[in-house]
C-alpha positions as CSV (number, residue, x, y, z in Angstrom):
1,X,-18.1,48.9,176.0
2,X,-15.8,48.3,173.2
3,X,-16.9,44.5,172.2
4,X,-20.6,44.9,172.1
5,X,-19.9,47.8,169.8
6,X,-17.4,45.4,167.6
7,X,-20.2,43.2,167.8
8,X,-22.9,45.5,166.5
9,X,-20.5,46.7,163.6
10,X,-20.2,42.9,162.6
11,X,-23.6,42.3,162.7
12,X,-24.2,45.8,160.9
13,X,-21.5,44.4,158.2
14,X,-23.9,40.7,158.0
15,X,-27.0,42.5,157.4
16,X,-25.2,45.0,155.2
17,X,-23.8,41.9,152.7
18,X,-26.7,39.5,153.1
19,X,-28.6,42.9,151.8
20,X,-26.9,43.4,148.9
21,X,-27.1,39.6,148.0
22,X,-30.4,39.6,148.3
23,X,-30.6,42.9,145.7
24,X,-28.5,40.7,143.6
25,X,-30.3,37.1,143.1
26,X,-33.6,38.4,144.3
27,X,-33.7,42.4,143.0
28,X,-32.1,41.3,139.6
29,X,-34.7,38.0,139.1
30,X,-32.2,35.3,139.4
31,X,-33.3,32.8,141.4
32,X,-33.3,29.3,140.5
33,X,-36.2,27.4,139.9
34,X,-36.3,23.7,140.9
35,X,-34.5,21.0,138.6
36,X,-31.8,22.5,138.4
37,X,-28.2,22.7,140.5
38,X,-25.0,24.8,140.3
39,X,-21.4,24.7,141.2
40,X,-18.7,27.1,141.0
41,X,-15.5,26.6,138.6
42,X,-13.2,27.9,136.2
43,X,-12.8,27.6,132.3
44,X,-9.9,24.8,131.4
45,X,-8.7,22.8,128.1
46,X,-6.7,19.6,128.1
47,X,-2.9,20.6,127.9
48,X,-0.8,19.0,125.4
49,X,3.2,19.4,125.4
50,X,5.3,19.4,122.8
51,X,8.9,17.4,123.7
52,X,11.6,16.1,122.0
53,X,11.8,12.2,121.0
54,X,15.9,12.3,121.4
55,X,18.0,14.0,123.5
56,X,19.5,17.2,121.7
57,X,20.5,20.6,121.4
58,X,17.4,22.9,120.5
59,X,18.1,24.9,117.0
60,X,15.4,27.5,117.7
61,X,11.7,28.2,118.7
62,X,9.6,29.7,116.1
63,X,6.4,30.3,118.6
64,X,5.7,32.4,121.6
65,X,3.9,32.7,124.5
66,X,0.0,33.1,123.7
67,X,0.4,32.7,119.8
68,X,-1.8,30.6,118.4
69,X,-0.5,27.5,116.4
70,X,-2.5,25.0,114.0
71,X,-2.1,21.4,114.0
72,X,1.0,20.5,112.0
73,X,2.7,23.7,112.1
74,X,6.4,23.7,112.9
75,X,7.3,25.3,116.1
76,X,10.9,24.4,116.8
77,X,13.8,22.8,115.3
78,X,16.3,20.3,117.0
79,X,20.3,20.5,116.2
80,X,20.1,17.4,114.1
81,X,23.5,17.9,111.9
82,X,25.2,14.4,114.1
83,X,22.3,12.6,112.9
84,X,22.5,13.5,109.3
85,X,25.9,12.9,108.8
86,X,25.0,9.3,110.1
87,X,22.8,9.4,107.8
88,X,24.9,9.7,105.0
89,X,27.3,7.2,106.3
90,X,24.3,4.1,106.3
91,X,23.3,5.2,102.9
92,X,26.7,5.0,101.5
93,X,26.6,1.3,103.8
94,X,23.5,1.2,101.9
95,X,24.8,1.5,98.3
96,X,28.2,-1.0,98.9
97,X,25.7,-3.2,100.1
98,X,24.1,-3.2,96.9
99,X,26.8,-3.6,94.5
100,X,28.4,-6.6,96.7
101,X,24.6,-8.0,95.8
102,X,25.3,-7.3,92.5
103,X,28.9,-8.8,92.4
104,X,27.7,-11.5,94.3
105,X,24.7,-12.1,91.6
106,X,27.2,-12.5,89.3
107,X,29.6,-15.0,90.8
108,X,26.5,-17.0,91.3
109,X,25.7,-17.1,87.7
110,X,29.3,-17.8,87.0
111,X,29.0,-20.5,89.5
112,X,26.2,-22.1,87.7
113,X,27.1,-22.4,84.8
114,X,30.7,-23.9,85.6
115,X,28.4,-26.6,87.2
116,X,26.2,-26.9,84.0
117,X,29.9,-28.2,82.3
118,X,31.7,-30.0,84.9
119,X,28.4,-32.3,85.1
120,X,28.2,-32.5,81.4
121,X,32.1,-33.1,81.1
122,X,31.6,-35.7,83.8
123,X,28.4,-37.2,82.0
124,X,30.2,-37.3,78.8
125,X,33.1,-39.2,80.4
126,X,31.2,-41.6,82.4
127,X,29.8,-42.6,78.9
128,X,33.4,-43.1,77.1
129,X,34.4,-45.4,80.0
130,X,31.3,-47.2,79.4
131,X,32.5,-47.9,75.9
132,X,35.8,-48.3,77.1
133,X,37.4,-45.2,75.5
134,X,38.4,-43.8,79.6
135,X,40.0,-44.1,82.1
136,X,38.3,-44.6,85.7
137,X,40.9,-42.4,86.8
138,X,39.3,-39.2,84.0
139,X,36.2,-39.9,85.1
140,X,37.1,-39.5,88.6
141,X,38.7,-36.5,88.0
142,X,35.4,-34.8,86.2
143,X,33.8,-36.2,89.5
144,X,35.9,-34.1,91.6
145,X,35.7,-31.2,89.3
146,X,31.5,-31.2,89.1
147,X,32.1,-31.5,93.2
148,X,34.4,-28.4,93.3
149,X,31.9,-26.4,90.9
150,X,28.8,-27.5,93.3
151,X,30.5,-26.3,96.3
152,X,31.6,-22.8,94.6
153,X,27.9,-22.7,93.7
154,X,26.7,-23.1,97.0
155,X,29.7,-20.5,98.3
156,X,28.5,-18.0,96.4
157,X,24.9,-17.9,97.3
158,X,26.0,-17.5,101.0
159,X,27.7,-14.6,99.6
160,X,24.6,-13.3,97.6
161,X,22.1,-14.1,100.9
162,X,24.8,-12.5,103.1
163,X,24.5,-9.4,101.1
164,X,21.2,-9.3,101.1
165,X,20.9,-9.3,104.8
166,X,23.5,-6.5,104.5
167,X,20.9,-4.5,102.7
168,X,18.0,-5.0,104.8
169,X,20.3,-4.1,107.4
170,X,21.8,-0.8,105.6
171,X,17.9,0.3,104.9
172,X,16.8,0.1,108.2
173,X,19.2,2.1,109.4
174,X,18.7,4.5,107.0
175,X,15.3,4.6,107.8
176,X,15.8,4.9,111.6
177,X,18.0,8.1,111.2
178,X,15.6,9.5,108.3
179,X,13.1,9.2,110.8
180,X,15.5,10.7,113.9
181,X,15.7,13.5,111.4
182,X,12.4,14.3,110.5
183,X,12.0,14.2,114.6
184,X,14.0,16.9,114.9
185,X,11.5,19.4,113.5
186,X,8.7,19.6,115.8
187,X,4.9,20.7,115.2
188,X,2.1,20.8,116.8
189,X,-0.1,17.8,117.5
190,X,-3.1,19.7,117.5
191,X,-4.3,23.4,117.0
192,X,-3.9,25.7,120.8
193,X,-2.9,28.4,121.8
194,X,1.2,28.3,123.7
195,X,0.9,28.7,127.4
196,X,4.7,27.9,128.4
197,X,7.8,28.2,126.2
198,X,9.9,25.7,128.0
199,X,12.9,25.9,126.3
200,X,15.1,28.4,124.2
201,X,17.5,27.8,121.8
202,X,21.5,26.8,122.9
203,X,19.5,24.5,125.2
204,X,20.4,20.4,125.9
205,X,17.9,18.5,126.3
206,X,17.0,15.0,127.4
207,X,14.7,11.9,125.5
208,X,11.1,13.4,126.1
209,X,12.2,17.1,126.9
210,X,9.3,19.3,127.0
211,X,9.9,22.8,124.5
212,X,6.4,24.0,124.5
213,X,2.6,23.5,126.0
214,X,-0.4,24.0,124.5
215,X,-3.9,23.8,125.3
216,X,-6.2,22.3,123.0
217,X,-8.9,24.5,122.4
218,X,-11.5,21.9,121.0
219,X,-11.8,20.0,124.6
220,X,-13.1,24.0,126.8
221,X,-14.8,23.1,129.9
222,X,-15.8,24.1,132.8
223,X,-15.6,21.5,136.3
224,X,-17.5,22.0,138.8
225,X,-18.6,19.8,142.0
226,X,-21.8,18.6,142.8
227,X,-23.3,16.8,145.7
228,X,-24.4,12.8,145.1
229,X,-27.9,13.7,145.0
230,X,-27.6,16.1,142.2
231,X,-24.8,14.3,140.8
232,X,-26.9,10.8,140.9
233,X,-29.7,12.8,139.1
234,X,-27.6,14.2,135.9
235,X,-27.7,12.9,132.8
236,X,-24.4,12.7,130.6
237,X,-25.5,14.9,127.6
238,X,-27.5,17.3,129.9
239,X,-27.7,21.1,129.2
240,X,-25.4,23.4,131.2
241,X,-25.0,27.2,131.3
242,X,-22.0,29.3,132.2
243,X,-21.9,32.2,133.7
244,X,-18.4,33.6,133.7
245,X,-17.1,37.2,135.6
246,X,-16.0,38.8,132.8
247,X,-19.3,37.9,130.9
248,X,-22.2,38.2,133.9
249,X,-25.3,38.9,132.4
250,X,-24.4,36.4,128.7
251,X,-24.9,32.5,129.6
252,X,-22.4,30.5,127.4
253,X,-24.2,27.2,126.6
254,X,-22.7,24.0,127.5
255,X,-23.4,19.9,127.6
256,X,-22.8,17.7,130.5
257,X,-19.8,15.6,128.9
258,X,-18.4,13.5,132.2
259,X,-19.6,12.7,136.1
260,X,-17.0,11.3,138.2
261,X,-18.0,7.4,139.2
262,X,-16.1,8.1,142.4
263,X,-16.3,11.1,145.0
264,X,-13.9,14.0,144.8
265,X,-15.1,14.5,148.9
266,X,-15.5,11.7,151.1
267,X,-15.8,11.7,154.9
268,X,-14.5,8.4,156.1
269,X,-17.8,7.3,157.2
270,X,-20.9,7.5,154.9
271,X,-23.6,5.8,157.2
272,X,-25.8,8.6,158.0
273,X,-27.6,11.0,155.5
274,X,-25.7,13.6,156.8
275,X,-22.2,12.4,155.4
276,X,-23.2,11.2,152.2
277,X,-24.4,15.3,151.4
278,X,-20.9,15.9,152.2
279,X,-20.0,13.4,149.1
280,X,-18.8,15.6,145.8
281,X,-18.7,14.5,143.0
282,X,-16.6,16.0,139.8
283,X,-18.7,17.3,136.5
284,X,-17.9,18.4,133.7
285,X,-19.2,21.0,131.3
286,X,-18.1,21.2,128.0
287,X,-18.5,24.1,125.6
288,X,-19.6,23.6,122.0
289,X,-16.4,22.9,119.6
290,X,-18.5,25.2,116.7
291,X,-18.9,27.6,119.4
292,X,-15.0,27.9,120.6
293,X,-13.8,27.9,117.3
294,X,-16.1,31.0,116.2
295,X,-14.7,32.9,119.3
296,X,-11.0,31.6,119.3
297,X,-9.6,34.8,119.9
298,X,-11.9,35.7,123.1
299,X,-11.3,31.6,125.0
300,X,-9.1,31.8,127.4
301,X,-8.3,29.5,130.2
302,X,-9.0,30.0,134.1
303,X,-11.7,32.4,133.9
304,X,-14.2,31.6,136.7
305,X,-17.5,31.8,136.8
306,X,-20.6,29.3,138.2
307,X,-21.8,26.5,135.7
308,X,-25.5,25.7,135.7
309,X,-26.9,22.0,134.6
310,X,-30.3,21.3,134.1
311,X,-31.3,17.9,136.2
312,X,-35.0,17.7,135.2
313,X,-35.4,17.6,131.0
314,X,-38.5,19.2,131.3
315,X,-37.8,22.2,133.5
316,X,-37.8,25.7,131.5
317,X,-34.2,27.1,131.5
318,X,-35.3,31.2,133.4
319,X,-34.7,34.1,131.4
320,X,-31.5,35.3,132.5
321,X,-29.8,32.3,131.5
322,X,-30.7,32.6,128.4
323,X,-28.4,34.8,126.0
324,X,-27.4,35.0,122.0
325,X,-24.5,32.6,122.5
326,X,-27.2,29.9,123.6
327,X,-29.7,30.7,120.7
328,X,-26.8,30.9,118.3
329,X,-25.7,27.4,119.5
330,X,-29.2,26.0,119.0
331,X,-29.2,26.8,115.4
Protein backbone atom coordinates (compact mmCIF):
# COMPACT_ATOMS: atom_id res chain seq x y z
CA UNK A 1 0.00 0.00 0.00
CA UNK A 2 2.74 2.30 0.77
CA UNK A 3 4.44 2.54 -2.88
CA UNK A 4 1.41 3.24 -5.01
CA UNK A 5 0.75 6.03 -2.56
CA UNK A 6 4.54 7.31 -2.96
CA UNK A 7 3.78 7.00 -6.48
CA UNK A 8 0.63 9.04 -6.54
CA UNK A 9 2.42 11.85 -4.36
CA UNK A 10 5.19 11.95 -7.09
CA UNK A 11 2.95 12.15 -9.80
CA UNK A 12 0.79 14.72 -7.60
CA UNK A 13 4.34 16.68 -7.19
CA UNK A 14 4.86 16.28 -11.62
CA UNK A 15 1.54 17.68 -12.25
CA UNK A 16 1.85 20.20 -9.45
CA UNK A 17 5.37 21.76 -11.11
CA UNK A 18 4.58 21.18 -14.76
CA UNK A 19 1.44 23.42 -13.55
CA UNK A 20 3.04 26.10 -12.28
CA UNK A 21 5.46 26.17 -15.38
CA UNK A 22 2.86 26.24 -17.47
CA UNK A 23 1.35 29.58 -15.38
CA UNK A 24 4.71 30.85 -15.87
CA UNK A 25 5.67 30.73 -19.84
CA UNK A 26 2.16 30.31 -20.84
CA UNK A 27 -0.11 32.47 -18.02
CA UNK A 28 2.61 35.31 -18.08
CA UNK A 29 2.78 35.36 -22.29
CA UNK A 30 6.24 34.15 -22.79
CA UNK A 31 6.51 31.84 -25.16
CA UNK A 32 8.83 31.90 -27.93
CA UNK A 33 7.96 32.43 -31.31
CA UNK A 34 9.88 30.68 -34.13
CA UNK A 35 13.43 32.10 -35.15
CA UNK A 36 14.60 32.29 -32.37
CA UNK A 37 16.67 29.82 -29.68
CA UNK A 38 17.89 30.08 -25.99
CA UNK A 39 20.44 28.76 -23.71
CA UNK A 40 21.04 29.13 -20.17
CA UNK A 41 24.35 30.93 -18.67
CA UNK A 42 25.83 33.31 -16.48
CA UNK A 43 27.27 36.90 -16.83
CA UNK A 44 31.41 36.86 -17.16
CA UNK A 45 34.26 39.45 -18.19
CA UNK A 46 37.79 38.49 -19.29
CA UNK A 47 40.13 38.38 -16.16
CA UNK A 48 43.23 40.19 -16.29
CA UNK A 49 45.94 39.79 -13.37
CA UNK A 50 48.18 42.05 -12.22
CA UNK A 51 51.89 40.29 -11.36
CA UNK A 52 55.17 41.32 -10.83
CA UNK A 53 57.95 41.44 -13.70
CA UNK A 54 60.86 40.57 -10.99
CA UNK A 55 60.99 38.59 -8.13
CA UNK A 56 60.55 40.89 -4.88
CA UNK A 57 59.29 41.84 -1.76
CA UNK A 58 55.77 43.63 -2.01
CA UNK A 59 55.91 47.34 -0.42
CA UNK A 60 52.14 47.50 -0.07
CA UNK A 61 48.61 47.20 -1.86
CA UNK A 62 46.77 50.30 -2.29
CA UNK A 63 43.37 48.39 -3.69
CA UNK A 64 40.85 46.06 -2.21
CA UNK A 65 38.67 43.56 -2.91
CA UNK A 66 35.65 44.90 -5.18
CA UNK A 67 37.11 48.56 -5.52
CA UNK A 68 37.01 49.70 -8.73
CA UNK A 69 40.38 50.75 -10.39
CA UNK A 70 40.97 52.83 -13.82
CA UNK A 71 43.52 51.98 -16.30
CA UNK A 72 46.84 53.28 -15.14
CA UNK A 73 46.09 53.69 -11.64
CA UNK A 74 48.74 52.49 -9.25
CA UNK A 75 47.69 49.59 -7.16
CA UNK A 76 50.84 48.26 -5.42
CA UNK A 77 54.33 49.00 -4.84
CA UNK A 78 57.38 46.48 -5.01
CA UNK A 79 60.47 46.89 -2.42
CA UNK A 80 62.63 48.24 -5.06
CA UNK A 81 65.45 49.99 -2.69
CA UNK A 82 68.36 46.97 -4.06
CA UNK A 83 67.55 48.07 -7.40
CA UNK A 84 68.03 51.67 -6.89
CA UNK A 85 71.04 51.59 -5.23
CA UNK A 86 72.27 49.69 -8.39
CA UNK A 87 71.08 52.23 -9.97
CA UNK A 88 73.13 54.77 -8.65
CA UNK A 89 76.18 52.58 -8.87
CA UNK A 90 75.83 52.29 -13.23
CA UNK A 91 75.15 55.95 -13.33
CA UNK A 92 78.22 56.88 -11.42
CA UNK A 93 79.84 53.87 -14.04
CA UNK A 94 78.03 56.04 -16.31
CA UNK A 95 79.66 59.38 -15.61
CA UNK A 96 83.57 57.81 -15.24
CA UNK A 97 82.77 56.48 -18.41
CA UNK A 98 82.33 59.80 -19.74
CA UNK A 99 85.19 61.65 -18.54
CA UNK A 100 87.69 58.68 -19.58
CA UNK A 101 85.88 59.73 -23.17
CA UNK A 102 86.82 63.01 -22.50
CA UNK A 103 90.40 62.33 -21.33
CA UNK A 104 90.77 60.00 -24.00
CA UNK A 105 89.47 62.86 -26.66
CA UNK A 106 92.15 64.67 -25.52
CA UNK A 107 95.16 62.44 -25.73
CA UNK A 108 93.92 61.86 -29.21
CA UNK A 109 94.21 65.39 -30.15
CA UNK A 110 97.51 65.54 -28.42
CA UNK A 111 98.39 62.54 -30.41
CA UNK A 112 97.67 64.21 -33.62
CA UNK A 113 99.18 66.93 -33.50
CA UNK A 114 102.63 65.37 -32.23
CA UNK A 115 102.12 63.48 -35.64
CA UNK A 116 101.45 66.79 -37.54
CA UNK A 117 105.46 67.64 -36.37
CA UNK A 118 107.31 64.56 -36.33
CA UNK A 119 106.11 64.23 -40.18
CA UNK A 120 107.01 67.79 -40.84
CA UNK A 121 110.36 67.47 -38.73
CA UNK A 122 110.90 64.36 -40.83
CA UNK A 123 109.87 66.16 -44.22
CA UNK A 124 112.09 69.01 -43.43
CA UNK A 125 115.01 66.66 -42.81
CA UNK A 126 114.60 64.49 -45.67
CA UNK A 127 114.97 67.81 -47.72
CA UNK A 128 118.39 68.97 -45.93
CA UNK A 129 119.89 65.52 -46.72
CA UNK A 130 118.79 66.06 -50.22
CA UNK A 131 120.97 69.18 -50.29
CA UNK A 132 123.39 67.51 -48.30
CA UNK A 133 123.08 69.59 -45.13
CA UNK A 134 122.06 65.79 -43.04
CA UNK A 135 122.82 63.11 -41.95
CA UNK A 136 120.97 59.77 -43.10
CA UNK A 137 121.36 58.79 -39.61
CA UNK A 138 118.86 62.43 -38.50
CA UNK A 139 116.69 61.60 -41.00
CA UNK A 140 116.32 58.22 -39.72
CA UNK A 141 115.78 59.27 -36.50
CA UNK A 142 112.74 61.79 -37.51
CA UNK A 143 111.55 58.44 -39.23
CA UNK A 144 111.34 56.63 -36.11
CA UNK A 145 109.99 59.57 -34.23
CA UNK A 146 106.82 60.25 -36.98
CA UNK A 147 106.59 56.09 -36.46
CA UNK A 148 106.40 56.39 -32.61
CA UNK A 149 103.79 59.55 -32.92
CA UNK A 150 101.55 57.32 -35.50
CA UNK A 151 101.39 54.48 -33.21
CA UNK A 152 100.48 56.73 -30.06
CA UNK A 153 97.87 58.15 -32.47
CA UNK A 154 96.42 55.00 -33.15
CA UNK A 155 96.80 53.90 -29.19
CA UNK A 156 94.85 56.49 -28.17
CA UNK A 157 91.80 56.11 -30.40
CA UNK A 158 91.56 52.38 -29.02
CA UNK A 159 91.38 54.24 -25.83
CA UNK A 160 88.75 56.82 -27.00
CA UNK A 161 86.55 53.76 -28.87
CA UNK A 162 87.06 51.71 -25.79
CA UNK A 163 85.46 54.34 -23.76
CA UNK A 164 82.86 54.79 -25.89
CA UNK A 165 81.81 51.21 -25.72
CA UNK A 166 82.10 51.76 -21.90
CA UNK A 167 79.36 54.29 -22.25
CA UNK A 168 76.98 52.51 -24.27
CA UNK A 169 77.48 49.90 -21.90
CA UNK A 170 77.13 52.14 -18.60
CA UNK A 171 73.64 53.64 -20.38
CA UNK A 172 72.10 50.48 -20.85
CA UNK A 173 72.44 49.46 -17.68
CA UNK A 174 71.17 52.40 -16.46
CA UNK A 175 68.37 52.08 -18.45
CA UNK A 176 67.66 48.40 -17.53
CA UNK A 177 67.45 49.21 -13.78
CA UNK A 178 65.50 52.67 -14.48
CA UNK A 179 63.21 50.49 -16.14
CA UNK A 180 63.36 47.50 -13.13
CA UNK A 181 62.38 50.49 -11.05
CA UNK A 182 59.61 51.93 -12.71
CA UNK A 183 58.40 48.03 -12.69
CA UNK A 184 58.14 48.12 -9.31
CA UNK A 185 55.10 50.33 -9.14
CA UNK A 186 52.29 48.43 -10.57
CA UNK A 187 48.92 49.80 -12.29
CA UNK A 188 46.35 48.59 -13.79
CA UNK A 189 46.41 47.54 -17.43
CA UNK A 190 42.97 48.30 -17.92
CA UNK A 191 39.91 49.71 -15.92
CA UNK A 192 37.93 46.56 -13.55
CA UNK A 193 36.80 46.01 -10.79
CA UNK A 194 39.46 43.66 -8.04
CA UNK A 195 38.07 40.18 -7.61
CA UNK A 196 41.22 38.57 -5.67
CA UNK A 197 43.88 40.43 -3.65
CA UNK A 198 46.59 37.91 -4.08
CA UNK A 199 49.15 39.16 -2.07
CA UNK A 200 49.83 41.45 1.00
CA UNK A 201 52.61 43.42 1.86
CA UNK A 202 55.92 41.64 3.79
CA UNK A 203 55.25 39.09 0.94
CA UNK A 204 58.27 37.48 -1.52
CA UNK A 205 57.47 36.94 -4.56
CA UNK A 206 58.70 35.21 -7.64
CA UNK A 207 59.23 36.64 -11.66
CA UNK A 208 55.51 36.82 -12.76
CA UNK A 209 53.83 36.74 -9.17
CA UNK A 210 50.30 37.48 -9.36
CA UNK A 211 49.25 40.58 -6.53
CA UNK A 212 45.85 41.25 -7.93
CA UNK A 213 42.97 40.19 -10.59
CA UNK A 214 40.69 42.14 -12.30
CA UNK A 215 38.01 41.75 -14.61
CA UNK A 216 37.70 43.97 -17.49
CA UNK A 217 34.46 45.36 -17.51
CA UNK A 218 34.41 46.41 -21.29
CA UNK A 219 34.50 42.59 -22.61
CA UNK A 220 30.55 41.51 -20.23
CA UNK A 221 29.13 38.53 -21.74
CA UNK A 222 27.06 36.08 -21.30
CA UNK A 223 27.92 32.05 -22.87
CA UNK A 224 25.64 30.02 -23.51
CA UNK A 225 25.38 26.56 -25.57
CA UNK A 226 23.46 25.85 -28.45
CA UNK A 227 22.75 22.89 -30.49
CA UNK A 228 24.52 22.70 -34.37
CA UNK A 229 21.40 23.43 -35.92
CA UNK A 230 20.77 26.62 -34.19
CA UNK A 231 24.28 27.30 -33.84
CA UNK A 232 24.83 26.65 -37.84
CA UNK A 233 21.93 29.13 -38.34
CA UNK A 234 23.47 32.32 -36.14
CA UNK A 235 24.90 35.02 -37.54
CA UNK A 236 28.02 36.68 -35.79
CA UNK A 237 26.57 40.25 -35.05
CA UNK A 238 23.05 38.78 -34.25
CA UNK A 239 20.75 40.31 -31.56
CA UNK A 240 20.60 38.57 -28.21
CA UNK A 241 18.55 39.33 -25.07
CA UNK A 242 19.29 38.50 -21.41
CA UNK A 243 17.27 37.76 -18.97
CA UNK A 244 19.09 37.63 -15.68
CA UNK A 245 17.43 36.37 -11.94
CA UNK A 246 17.91 39.34 -10.26
CA UNK A 247 16.44 41.36 -13.23
CA UNK A 248 13.33 38.93 -14.60
CA UNK A 249 10.88 40.89 -16.23
CA UNK A 250 13.98 43.79 -17.92
CA UNK A 251 15.75 42.11 -21.06
CA UNK A 252 19.39 43.47 -21.21
CA UNK A 253 20.27 43.73 -24.91
CA UNK A 254 23.10 42.00 -26.35
CA UNK A 255 25.06 41.11 -29.87
CA UNK A 256 26.19 37.68 -30.85
CA UNK A 257 30.11 38.44 -30.69
CA UNK A 258 31.67 34.57 -31.11
CA UNK A 259 30.31 30.80 -32.17
CA UNK A 260 32.67 28.18 -31.33
CA UNK A 261 34.04 26.38 -34.87
CA UNK A 262 34.32 23.22 -32.76
CA UNK A 263 31.70 21.41 -30.41
CA UNK A 264 31.84 21.91 -26.70
CA UNK A 265 29.64 18.29 -26.67
CA UNK A 266 30.49 15.56 -28.90
CA UNK A 267 29.38 11.88 -28.73
CA UNK A 268 32.15 9.88 -30.32
CA UNK A 269 30.01 8.96 -33.21
CA UNK A 270 28.11 11.60 -35.16
CA UNK A 271 26.56 9.39 -37.99
CA UNK A 272 22.97 9.52 -37.28
CA UNK A 273 20.70 12.69 -36.79
CA UNK A 274 20.29 11.77 -33.43
CA UNK A 275 23.97 12.39 -32.30
CA UNK A 276 24.75 15.34 -34.12
CA UNK A 277 21.55 17.14 -31.85
CA UNK A 278 23.62 16.14 -29.01
CA UNK A 279 26.59 18.38 -30.68
CA UNK A 280 26.94 21.91 -28.54
CA UNK A 281 28.30 24.36 -29.57
CA UNK A 282 29.70 27.53 -27.35
CA UNK A 283 28.13 31.34 -28.03
CA UNK A 284 28.73 34.11 -26.97
CA UNK A 285 26.78 37.25 -26.03
CA UNK A 286 28.21 40.36 -25.47
CA UNK A 287 26.69 43.35 -23.75
CA UNK A 288 27.02 46.80 -25.16
CA UNK A 289 30.40 48.66 -23.87
CA UNK A 290 28.17 52.15 -23.71
CA UNK A 291 25.68 50.14 -21.91
CA UNK A 292 28.20 48.57 -19.04
CA UNK A 293 29.88 51.63 -18.59
CA UNK A 294 26.44 53.63 -17.81
CA UNK A 295 25.68 50.90 -15.20
CA UNK A 296 29.28 50.13 -13.79
CA UNK A 297 28.24 50.10 -10.39
CA UNK A 298 25.16 47.48 -10.94
CA UNK A 299 27.69 44.71 -13.41
CA UNK A 300 28.64 42.12 -11.68
CA UNK A 301 29.97 38.79 -12.63
CA UNK A 302 28.25 35.29 -12.37
CA UNK A 303 24.80 36.30 -12.34
CA UNK A 304 22.76 33.69 -14.27
CA UNK A 305 20.12 34.09 -16.25
CA UNK A 306 18.95 32.61 -19.93
CA UNK A 307 20.35 34.47 -23.15
CA UNK A 308 18.02 34.79 -26.13
CA UNK A 309 19.46 35.18 -29.93
CA UNK A 310 17.47 35.93 -32.68
CA UNK A 311 18.26 33.31 -35.73
CA UNK A 312 15.90 34.67 -38.35
CA UNK A 313 16.59 38.79 -39.05
CA UNK A 314 13.26 39.22 -39.82
CA UNK A 315 11.41 37.63 -36.85
CA UNK A 316 9.75 40.33 -34.37
CA UNK A 317 11.60 40.25 -30.96
CA UNK A 318 7.86 39.47 -28.42
CA UNK A 319 6.96 41.94 -26.03
CA UNK A 320 8.43 40.73 -22.92
CA UNK A 321 11.73 40.84 -24.22
CA UNK A 322 11.62 44.03 -24.81
CA UNK A 323 12.53 46.59 -21.93
CA UNK A 324 14.22 50.35 -21.49
CA UNK A 325 17.67 48.98 -21.45
CA UNK A 326 17.00 47.67 -25.09
CA UNK A 327 15.38 50.93 -26.33
CA UNK A 328 18.07 52.96 -24.58
CA UNK A 329 20.67 50.88 -26.38
CA UNK A 330 19.02 51.42 -29.80
CA UNK A 331 19.36 55.15 -29.47
Amino acid sequence: MKRPLILVLVLAALIAAAGAAAYYYVGRGRTLPPGFAFGNGRIEATQVDVATKAAGRVLDVLAEEGDFVNRGQVVAHMDVQETEAALRTAEAQASQARQSRDTATHVVEQRKGELELAAKELERQETLLARGFATEQKVDQYRTTRLTAAAALAAAQSSLAASESAIRAAEAEVDRLTRMVADGTLVAPKSGRVIYRLAEPGEVLGSGGKVLTLIDLSDVYMTIFLPAVEAGALALGAEARLLLEPLPDRAVPANVSFVSARAQFTPKQVETQRERDRMMFRVKLKVPQALVEKYLDHVKTGVTGIGYVRLDPKAAWPDWLQSDLVREAAQ
